[in-house]
C-alpha positions in Angstrom: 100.2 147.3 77.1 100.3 147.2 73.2 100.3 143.5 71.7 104.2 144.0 71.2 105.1 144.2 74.8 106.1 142.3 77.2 105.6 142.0 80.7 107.5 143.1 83.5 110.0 140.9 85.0 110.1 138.8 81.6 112.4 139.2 78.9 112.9 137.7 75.4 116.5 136.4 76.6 116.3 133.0 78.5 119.0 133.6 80.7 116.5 136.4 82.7 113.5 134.5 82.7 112.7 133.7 86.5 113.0 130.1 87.3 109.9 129.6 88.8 107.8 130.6 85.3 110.1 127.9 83.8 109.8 124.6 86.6 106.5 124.9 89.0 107.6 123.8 92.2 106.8 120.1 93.1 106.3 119.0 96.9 107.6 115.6 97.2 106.2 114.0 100.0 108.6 113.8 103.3 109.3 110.0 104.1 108.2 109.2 107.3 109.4 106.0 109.6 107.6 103.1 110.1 107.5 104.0 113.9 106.2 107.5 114.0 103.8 106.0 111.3 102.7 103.4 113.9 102.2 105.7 116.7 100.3 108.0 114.9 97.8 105.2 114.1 98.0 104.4 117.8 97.1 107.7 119.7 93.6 107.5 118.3 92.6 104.1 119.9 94.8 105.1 123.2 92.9 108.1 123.9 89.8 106.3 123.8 91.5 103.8 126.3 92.5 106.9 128.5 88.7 108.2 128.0 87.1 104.9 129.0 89.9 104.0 132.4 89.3 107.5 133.5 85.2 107.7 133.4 85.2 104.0 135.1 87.8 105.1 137.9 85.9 108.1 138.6 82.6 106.6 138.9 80.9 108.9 135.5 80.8 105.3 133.9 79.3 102.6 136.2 80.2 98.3 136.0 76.2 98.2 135.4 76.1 100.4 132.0 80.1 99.4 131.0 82.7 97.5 132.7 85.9 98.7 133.2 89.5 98.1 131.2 90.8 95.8 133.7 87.4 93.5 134.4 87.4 93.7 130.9 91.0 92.3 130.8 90.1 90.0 133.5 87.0 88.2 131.9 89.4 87.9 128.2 91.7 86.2 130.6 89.5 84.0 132.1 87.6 83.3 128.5 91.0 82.6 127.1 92.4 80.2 129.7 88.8 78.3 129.8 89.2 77.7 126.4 85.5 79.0 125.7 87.4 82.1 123.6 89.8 80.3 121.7 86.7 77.7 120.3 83.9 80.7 119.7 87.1 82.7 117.7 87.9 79.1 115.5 83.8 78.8 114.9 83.4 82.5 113.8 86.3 82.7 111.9 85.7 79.7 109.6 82.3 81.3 109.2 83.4 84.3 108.0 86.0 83.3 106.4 84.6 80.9 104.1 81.3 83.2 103.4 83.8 85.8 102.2 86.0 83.4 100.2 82.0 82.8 98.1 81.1 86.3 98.3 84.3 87.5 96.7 84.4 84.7 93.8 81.2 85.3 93.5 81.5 89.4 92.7 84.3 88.9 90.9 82.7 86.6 88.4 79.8 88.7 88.2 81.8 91.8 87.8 83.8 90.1 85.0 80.9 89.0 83.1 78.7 92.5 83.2 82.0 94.6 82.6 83.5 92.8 79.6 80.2 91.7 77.8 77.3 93.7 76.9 74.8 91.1 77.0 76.1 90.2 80.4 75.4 93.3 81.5 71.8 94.1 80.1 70.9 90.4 81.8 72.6 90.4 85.1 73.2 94.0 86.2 69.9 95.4 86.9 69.0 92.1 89.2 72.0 92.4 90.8 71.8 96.1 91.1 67.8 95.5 92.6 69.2 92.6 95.1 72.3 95.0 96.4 69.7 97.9 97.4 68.3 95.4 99.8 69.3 95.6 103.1 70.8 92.1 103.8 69.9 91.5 107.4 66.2 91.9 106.1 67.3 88.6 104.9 67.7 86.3 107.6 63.8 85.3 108.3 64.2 84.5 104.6 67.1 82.0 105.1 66.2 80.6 108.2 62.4 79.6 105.7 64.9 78.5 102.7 68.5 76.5 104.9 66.9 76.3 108.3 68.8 77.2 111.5 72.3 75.7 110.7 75.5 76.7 109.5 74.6 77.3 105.8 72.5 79.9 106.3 75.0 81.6 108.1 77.5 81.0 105.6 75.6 82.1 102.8 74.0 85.3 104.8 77.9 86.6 105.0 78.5 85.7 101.4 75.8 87.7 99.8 76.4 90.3 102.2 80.1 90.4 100.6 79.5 89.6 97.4 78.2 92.8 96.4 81.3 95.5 97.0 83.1 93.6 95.3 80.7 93.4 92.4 80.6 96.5 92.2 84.3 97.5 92.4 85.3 94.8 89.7 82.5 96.6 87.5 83.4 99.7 87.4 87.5 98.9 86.9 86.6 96.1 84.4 84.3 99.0 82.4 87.2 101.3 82.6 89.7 99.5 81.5 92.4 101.0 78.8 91.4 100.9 75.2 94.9 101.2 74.1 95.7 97.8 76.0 92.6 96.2 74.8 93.6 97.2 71.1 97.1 95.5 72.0 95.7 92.9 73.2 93.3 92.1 69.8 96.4 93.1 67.7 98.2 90.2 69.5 96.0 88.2 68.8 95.0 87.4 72.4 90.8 86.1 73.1 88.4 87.3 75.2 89.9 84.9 78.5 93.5 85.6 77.9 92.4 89.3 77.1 90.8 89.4 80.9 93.4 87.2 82.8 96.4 89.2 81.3 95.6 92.6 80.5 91.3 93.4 82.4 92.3 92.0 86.0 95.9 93.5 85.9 94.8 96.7 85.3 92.0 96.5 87.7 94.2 95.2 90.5 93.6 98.7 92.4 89.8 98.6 92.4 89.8 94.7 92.9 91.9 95.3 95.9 89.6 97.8 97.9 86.6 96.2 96.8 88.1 93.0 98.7 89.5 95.8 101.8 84.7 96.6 101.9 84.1 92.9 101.9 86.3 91.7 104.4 85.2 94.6 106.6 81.1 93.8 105.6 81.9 90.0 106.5 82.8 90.9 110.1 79.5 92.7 110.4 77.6 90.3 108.4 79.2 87.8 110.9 77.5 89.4 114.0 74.1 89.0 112.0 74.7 85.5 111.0 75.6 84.6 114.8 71.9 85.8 116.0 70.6 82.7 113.9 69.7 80.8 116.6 74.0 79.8 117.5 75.2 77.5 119.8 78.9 78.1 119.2 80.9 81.4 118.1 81.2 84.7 119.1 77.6 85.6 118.8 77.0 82.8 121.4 78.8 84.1 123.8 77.6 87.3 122.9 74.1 86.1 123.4 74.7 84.5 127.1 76.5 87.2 128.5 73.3 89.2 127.4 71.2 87.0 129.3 73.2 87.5 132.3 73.7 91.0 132.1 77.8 90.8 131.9 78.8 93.9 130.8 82.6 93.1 130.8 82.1 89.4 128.5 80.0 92.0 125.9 82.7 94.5 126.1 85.2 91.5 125.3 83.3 90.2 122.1 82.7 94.1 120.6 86.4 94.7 121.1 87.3 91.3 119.6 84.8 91.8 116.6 86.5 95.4 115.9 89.9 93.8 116.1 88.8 91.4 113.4 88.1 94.2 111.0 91.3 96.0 112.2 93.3 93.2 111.1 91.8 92.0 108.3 91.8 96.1 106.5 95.7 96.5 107.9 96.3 92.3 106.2 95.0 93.9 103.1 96.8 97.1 103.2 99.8 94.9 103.1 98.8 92.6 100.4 98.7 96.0 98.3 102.4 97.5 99.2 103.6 93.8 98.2 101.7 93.8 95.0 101.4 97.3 93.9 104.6 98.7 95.2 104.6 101.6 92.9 101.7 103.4 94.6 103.9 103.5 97.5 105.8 107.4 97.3 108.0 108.4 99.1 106.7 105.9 102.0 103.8 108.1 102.4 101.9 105.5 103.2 
């Protein structure tokens, strides 16, 4: 083939050049119902169900090792209607909930200041950077020296174990930001706060929002850690009586309500992000 020629199956007129050189084909993703969506999620978490019932009915899985689904069922319902349940879920919950609420300001803040100023970083990151590579339960003899036994060193225990993802995800969005906005922003004549409460945490909305989807989900396992601290009241107490006793079904009750914390807290969040980024949703792919 000179350097005059043309290929095969593509001529200098328009009208017979093939359509797919011209427009590449572009799969749009298929909608999908909020239904079939739902049972998808669903099968995985049923067949575990199905799993579990059948090794306990056939005697593979024995009441000693792992109670069955309906003992299980049967001690929730007697936790519930004794009232014990519904007063360790308020204690841990609180607990939780307000070491996240610290943990999360507290990142954010941190993330803010080491992303948008230099100096900020060169004096905060690498301390922050040294105190997230250790392991946070390694922590707890620690706290128990510094707060003693009670509820603030539970409380801060979960908030330093949450403050850290999102430190890190505010970083790294807040270092990333757009220049163009940021020169739009100074040609505006916009400061530095107005700069980072209009145009920095805006932009970083995405990042900000799964760095709060790995703290929520640490605080429920920080939770379990801060509940060994010597409780007398939560989940972890419970936790820690039905140890003593060997009950296999009350144990089985508190894992299952400590992994339906996490559930619902990730699927909350996953919400909060359709209703405030509705743009990432295509198609309703998601």
């Amino acid at each position: 083939m000179t350097a005059l020629e043309i290929p095969s199956g593509i001529t200098d007129s328009a009208d017979s050049v093939p359509l797919d050189l011209v427009t590449p084909r572009i799969k749009v993703p298929r909608r999908r119902s909020r239904g079939l969506a739902i049972t998808l999620r669903a099968l995985g978490p049923l067949a575990i169900l199905a799993v579990w019932w059948m090794a306990s009915a056939t005697g593979v899985l024995t009441s000693d090792l792992l109670a069955s689904p309906p003992q299980v069922l049967r001690a929730a319902e007697k936790l519930w209607d004794s009232g014990q349940l519904s007063d360790a879920l308020t204690v841990s919950l609180g607990r939780a909930g307000t070491g996240l609420c610290f943990g999360v300001a507290t990142g954010l803040t941190l993330g803010v200041i080491t992303g948008s100023w230099r100096l900020g970083e060169d004096l905060l990151d690498s301390a922050v950077q040294t105190l997230r590579a250790l392991p946070f339960l390694s922590l707890v003899p620690l706290f128990m020296v510094w707060f003693g036994i009670g509820e603030q060193a539970r409380v801060i225990l979960i908030a330093v174990a949450t403050t850290f993802p999102m430190y890190v995800s505010t970083f790294g969005a807040v270092r990333t930001s757009d220049p163009k906005l940021l020169e739009a922003a100074r040609v505006f004549g916009l400061g530095r706060l107005a700069t980072i409460r209009s145009v920095i945490l805006p932009g970083a909305l995405p990042a900000l929002l799964s760095g709060l989807r790995l703290s929520t989900t640490l605080s429920v396992i920080a939770l379990i850690a801060a509940e060994e601290i010597n409780s007398t009241a939560g989940l972890g107490y419970l936790m820690a009586q039905a140890q003593n006793f060997s009950r296999t079904d009350i144990l089985s009750v508190i894992i299952l309500i400590y992994g339906l914390l996490g559930l619902i807290a990730d699927i909350a969040i996953r919400a909060l992000e359709r209703v405030l980024m509705p743009w990432r949703t295509i198609g309703g792919a998601r």
